[in-house]
N, C-alpha and C positions, 0 to 999 in steps of 0.2 A: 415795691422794690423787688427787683429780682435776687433770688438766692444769691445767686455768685456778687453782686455788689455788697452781699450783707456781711462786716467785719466780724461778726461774730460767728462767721464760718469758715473763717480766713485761720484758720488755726488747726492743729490734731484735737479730735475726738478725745486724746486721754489729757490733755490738757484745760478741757472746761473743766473739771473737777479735782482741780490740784488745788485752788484756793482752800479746801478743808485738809489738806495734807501737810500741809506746812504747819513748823509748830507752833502754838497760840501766841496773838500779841507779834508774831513777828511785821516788821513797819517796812522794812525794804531789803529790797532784791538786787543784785549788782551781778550782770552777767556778762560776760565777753566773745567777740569774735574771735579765731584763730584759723590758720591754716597748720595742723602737725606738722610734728618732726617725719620725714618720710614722705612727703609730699613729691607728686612727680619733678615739676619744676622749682628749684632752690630760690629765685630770685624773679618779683614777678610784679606786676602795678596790681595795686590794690583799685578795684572800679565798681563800681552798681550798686551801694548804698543807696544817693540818692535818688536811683531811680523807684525805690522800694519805698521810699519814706515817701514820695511825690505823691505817687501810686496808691499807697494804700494807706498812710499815715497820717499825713496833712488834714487840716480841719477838722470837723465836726463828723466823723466816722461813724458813730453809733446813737441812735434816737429810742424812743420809745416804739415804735413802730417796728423797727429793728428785733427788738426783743421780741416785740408780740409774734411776729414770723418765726421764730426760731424756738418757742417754747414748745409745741408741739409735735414739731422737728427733733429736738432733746429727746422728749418722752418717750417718743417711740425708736430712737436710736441707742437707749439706755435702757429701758425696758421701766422707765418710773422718774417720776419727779425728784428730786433735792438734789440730782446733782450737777446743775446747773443754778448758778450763784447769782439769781434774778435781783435780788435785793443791791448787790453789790453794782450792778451795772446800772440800774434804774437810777443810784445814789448817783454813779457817774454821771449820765446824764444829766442828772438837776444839777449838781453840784459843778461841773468841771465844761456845762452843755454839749457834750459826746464828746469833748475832745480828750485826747488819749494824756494820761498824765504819768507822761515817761518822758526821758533826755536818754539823749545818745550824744556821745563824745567819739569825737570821729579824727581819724587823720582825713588832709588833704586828697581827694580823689585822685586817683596818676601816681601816687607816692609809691616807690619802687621799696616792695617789705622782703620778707624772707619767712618759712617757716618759725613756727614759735613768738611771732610777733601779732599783737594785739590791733589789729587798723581799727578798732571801737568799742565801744563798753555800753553797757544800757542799762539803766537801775529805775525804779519806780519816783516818781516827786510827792505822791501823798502816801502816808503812813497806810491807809486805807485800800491801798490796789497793790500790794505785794505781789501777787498772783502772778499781776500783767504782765511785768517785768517775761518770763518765760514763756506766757498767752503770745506776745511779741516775737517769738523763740522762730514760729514755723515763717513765717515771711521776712524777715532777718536773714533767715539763713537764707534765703534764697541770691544774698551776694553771692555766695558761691559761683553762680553762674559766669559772672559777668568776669569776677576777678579769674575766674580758671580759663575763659576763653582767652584775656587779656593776656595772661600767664603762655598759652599757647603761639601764638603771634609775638610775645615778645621772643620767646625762646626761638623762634623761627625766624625773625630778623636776626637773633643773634649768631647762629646756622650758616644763612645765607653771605651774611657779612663775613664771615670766618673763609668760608669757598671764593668769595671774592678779593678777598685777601690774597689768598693763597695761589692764587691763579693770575694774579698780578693786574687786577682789576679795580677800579672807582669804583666809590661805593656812591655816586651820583644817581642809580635808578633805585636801589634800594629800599630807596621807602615807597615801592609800587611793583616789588617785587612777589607778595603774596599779595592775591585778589578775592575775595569774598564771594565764591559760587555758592554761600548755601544757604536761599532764601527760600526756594524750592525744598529742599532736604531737611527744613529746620520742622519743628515739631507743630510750633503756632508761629503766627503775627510777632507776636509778643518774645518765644523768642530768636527769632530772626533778629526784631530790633535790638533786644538788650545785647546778645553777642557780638550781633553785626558791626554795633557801639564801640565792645571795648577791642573787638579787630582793629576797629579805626585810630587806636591812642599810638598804635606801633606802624599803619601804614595809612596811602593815600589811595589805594584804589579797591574798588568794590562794585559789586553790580547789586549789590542790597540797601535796594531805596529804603526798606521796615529801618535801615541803621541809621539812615537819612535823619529819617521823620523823628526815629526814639533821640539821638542826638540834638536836635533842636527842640523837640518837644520839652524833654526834661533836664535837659543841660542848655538850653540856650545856643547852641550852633550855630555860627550864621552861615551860612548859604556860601560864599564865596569862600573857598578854601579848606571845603572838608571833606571833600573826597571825588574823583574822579575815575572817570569810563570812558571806554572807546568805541567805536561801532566794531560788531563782533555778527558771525552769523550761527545760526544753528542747524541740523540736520534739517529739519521744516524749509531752509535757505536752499543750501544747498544740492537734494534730492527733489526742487521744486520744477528742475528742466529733465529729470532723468539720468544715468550713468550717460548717455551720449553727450548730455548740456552742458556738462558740469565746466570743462573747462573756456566754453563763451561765459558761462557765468562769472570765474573768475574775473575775467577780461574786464567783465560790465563792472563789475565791483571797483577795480581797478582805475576803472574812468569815474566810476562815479564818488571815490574818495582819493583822490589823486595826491591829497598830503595828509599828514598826520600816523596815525597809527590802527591799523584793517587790520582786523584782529579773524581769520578763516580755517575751520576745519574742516580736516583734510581726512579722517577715515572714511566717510561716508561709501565709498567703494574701495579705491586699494590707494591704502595710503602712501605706499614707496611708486607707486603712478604718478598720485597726484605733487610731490615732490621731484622727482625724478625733471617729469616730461612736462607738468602742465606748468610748476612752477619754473625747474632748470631750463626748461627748452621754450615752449610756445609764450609764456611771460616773462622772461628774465629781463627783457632788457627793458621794457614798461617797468617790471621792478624796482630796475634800479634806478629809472628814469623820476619814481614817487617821490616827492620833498617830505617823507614819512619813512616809515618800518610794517615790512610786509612779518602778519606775525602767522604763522603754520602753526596748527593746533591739532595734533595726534590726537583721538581720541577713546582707543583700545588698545590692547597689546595683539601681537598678530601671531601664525604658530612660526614664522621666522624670527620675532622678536617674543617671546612670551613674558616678558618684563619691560612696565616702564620703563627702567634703567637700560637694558639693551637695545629698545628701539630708539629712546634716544640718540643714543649713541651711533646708532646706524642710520638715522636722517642728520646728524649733525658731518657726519662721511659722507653720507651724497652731499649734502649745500656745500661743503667745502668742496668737493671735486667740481660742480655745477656752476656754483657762484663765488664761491674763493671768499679770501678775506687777506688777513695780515699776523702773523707771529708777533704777539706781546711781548715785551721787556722780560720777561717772566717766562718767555719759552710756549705761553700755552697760542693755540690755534682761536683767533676768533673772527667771525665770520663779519661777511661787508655787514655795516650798520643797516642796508635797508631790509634784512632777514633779520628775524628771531624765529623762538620757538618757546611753544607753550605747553605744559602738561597740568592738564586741570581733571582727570579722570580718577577717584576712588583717591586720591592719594591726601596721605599724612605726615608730621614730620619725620617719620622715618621711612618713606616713600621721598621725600625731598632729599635729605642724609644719600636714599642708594644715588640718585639720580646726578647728584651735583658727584660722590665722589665717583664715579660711574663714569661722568665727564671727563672730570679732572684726570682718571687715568687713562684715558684715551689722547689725553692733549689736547682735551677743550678747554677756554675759559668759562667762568661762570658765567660772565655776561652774554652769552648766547643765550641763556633763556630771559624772554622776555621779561615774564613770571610765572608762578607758579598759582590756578587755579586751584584752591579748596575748599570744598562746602562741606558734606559731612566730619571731614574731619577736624574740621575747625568749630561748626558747632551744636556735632551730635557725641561723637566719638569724645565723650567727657562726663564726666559727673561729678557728684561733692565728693567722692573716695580718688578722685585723680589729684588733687589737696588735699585732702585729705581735712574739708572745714567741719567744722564743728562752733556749735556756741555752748557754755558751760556756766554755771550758777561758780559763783567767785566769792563770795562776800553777803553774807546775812546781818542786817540789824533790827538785837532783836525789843522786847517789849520796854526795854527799858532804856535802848537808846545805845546798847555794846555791841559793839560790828564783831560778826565773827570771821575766820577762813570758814572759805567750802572749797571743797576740793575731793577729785577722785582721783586714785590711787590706783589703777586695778594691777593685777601679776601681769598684764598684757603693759609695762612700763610706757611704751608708744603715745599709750591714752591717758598718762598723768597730767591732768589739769592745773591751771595757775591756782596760786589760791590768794584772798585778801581782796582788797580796794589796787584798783591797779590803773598805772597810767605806761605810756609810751614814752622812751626816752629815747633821744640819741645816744648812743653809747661809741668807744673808740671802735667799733669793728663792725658797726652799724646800726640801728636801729632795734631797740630792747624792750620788753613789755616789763616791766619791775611793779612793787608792794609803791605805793602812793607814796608812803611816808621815807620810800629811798630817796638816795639824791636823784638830780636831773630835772632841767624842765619838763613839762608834762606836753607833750606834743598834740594832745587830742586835745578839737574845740566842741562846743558846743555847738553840735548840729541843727538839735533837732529837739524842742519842749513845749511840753501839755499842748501837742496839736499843732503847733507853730515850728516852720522850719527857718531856722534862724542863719543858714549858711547856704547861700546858692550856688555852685561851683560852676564856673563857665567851660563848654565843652575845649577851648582854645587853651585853659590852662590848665585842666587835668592832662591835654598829652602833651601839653608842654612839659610838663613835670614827666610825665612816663621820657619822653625823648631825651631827658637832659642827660640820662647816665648811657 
């Protein structure tokens, strides 16, 4: 077995030896997710549970063999034996056959939560593996990822919509107006996929197949309908003739995708050029001839433009003098439909924020941009402190079967944790984590016990749910 498959390394260092920490007799552990108060985004889909339980959770996770690799591992990363809790896990395995003997109660994946709301709880099912409950702690937490990226793209559809409002535009391209450049820029595989995922619950376009593969692989995705691309070129494309070729290559492009949506960057040498002359003058009229959208794709800022936002701005004024368009009901300028423009370079949502209002006060509609291209910042540009997640020990029961509060308190008020047995309710003003024994139905189900996942979310209806608010 290789280390990294072995579950008993899937965890922090100071957490093998918290089973003798705990005080005697105690039977079970009740810990919860949360995103704090202070979190960047207020309102956000909850995503990537199951992809953690899939992954690391499901089945028969630890064996006898398992331990034998890992005890001498211990000893010398501890500096001595006992504190690693060989007895305890060896029982599991005879007793439970490695499977993990925890329940997690989960909301619906896609469900749109808010700070201070609970999307899941975890507590131990035998009296005998208290521990675990928090052993669980380090790969749990790892929803973070999924739900903060998802939280980023939501709040960026909600952005985008707002500019397209306002500019007196359909919100008909919308859900393909942020596109998924960062499978390149992501850290691993793994996560390219899970981000790339929950990008997907808020749009339909992406050039990140890892979001592809994680979305079918662990959510079931089928194939038809979850998410699409255009043919696009890259620097490698277009520096492939030289600054003399560049605009026969257009041309060829041109014929050789005669409809749909050509998706071509345009810094490669001087970008107010190749707008100008190659697109306004030597192709314009093949442009507008395409049964498609010719889409220009700026890809640095220049010392005449030194911002996104103003060079925008300043190729959305050549196409309109070049190739013209129509005055919306609404007053703004927007260009013939066979032009867009794209901004996919370094940029975040507050990179999108300059560039739409940046538009807007020059007299563009939103709908001139295509979309908007982001990769690092969709899913590097984040961590568990951009939610601010956290999991927290909630409820102890101890040797004699009396559940108590846990809960921390610190002068830092931010980090006051829930305390008690805790379920999710609907409440009038939305969605509320409350003590078990309040009123309300209990919205969390039964996900996930003793190694068995009992709830399989399909990828069509977790963004079904994300989409419906």
């Amino acid at each position: 077995m290789n280390y990294t498959d072995n579950f008993l390394l899937k965890t922090d260092s100071y957490k093998i030896n918290h089973w003798n920490q705990y005080p005697a007799g105690t039977r079970t552990i009740e810990s919860y997710f949360e995103c704090r108060k202070g979190a960047t985004f207020g309102s956000f889909p909850f995503f990537g549970l199951q992809y953690v339980l899939k992954r690391h959770f499901v089945g028969e996770v630890v064996d006898h063999a398992s331990i034998d690799q890992v005890l001498p591992l211990f000893r010398a990363h501890f500096g001595g034996d006992g504190y690693f809790y060989e007895k305890a896990w060896r029982t599991l395995v005879d007793r439970h056959h490695g499977r993990l003997p925890l329940r997690v109660r989960a909301l619906p994946e896609g469900t749109i939560i808010r700070p201070g709301v609970a999307p899941f709880v975890v507590r131990n099912t035998d009296p005998d593996f208290a521990f675990l409950t928090n052993v669980g702690e380090t790969l749990l937490m790892q929803t973070w990822y999924g739900t903060t990226v998802a939280a980023m793209s939501y709040a960026v559809k909600s952005v985008i919509a707002g500019y397209l409002k306002a500019t007196g535009c359909t919100l008909a391209d919308l859900p393909f107006m942020l596109h998924d450049f960062g499978f390149r820029g992501a850290t691993t595989f793994e996560a390219a996929g899970i981000g790339g995922a929950a990008h997907m619950l808020s749009f339909f376009g992406t050039d990140n197949l890892a979001a592809m593969a994680t979305a079918m692989d662990f959510y079931g995705a089928a194939v038809d309908g979850l998410a699409y691309s255009v043919p696009a070129t890259e620097h490698s494309v277009m520096t492939a003739s030289g600054r003399a070729g560049e605009a026969d290559l257009v041309g060829r492009l041109i014929r050789e995708y005669p409809r749909g949506i050509l998706s071509v960057v345009a810094d490669s040498y001087d970008v107010y050029n190749f707008v100008r002359h190659i697109v306004g003058d030597l192709h314009k009229e093949a442009i507008l001839a395409r049964d498609g959208v010719f889409v220009i794709r700026p890809d640095s800022v220049t010392p005449m433009d030194p911002t996104p936002e103003a060079e925008m701005v300043t190729l959305c004024n050549i196409l309109w003098e070049k190739i013209g368009g129509v005055i919306n009901a609404a007053g703004y300028k927007v260009l013939d439909p066979h032009v867009r423009l794209l901004w996919g370079d370094g940029i975040d949502l507050g990179g999108i924020v300059k560039i739409l209002e940046a538009m807007s006060r020059a007299g563009f509609a939103a709908s001139n941009i295509a979309c908007f291209g982001m990769g690092g910042g969709l899913l590097q540009k984040v961590n568990r402190d951009t939610q601010r997640c956290a999991i927290k020990a909630c409820a102890l029961e101890d040797k004699d079967g009396v559940w108590h509060d846990q809960y921390k308190e610190p002068l830092d008020q931010t980090k006051k944790s829930l305390r008690g047995r805790l379920k999710t309710v609907q409440a009038p003003d939305g969605l509320a984590t409350v003590r078990i024994e309040d009123e309300g139905e209990d919205l969390l189900q039964t996900v996930f016990e003793n190694g068995e996942l009992l709830v399989d979310h399909k990828f069509e209806d977790v963004r079904a749910r994300t989409q419906a608010t």
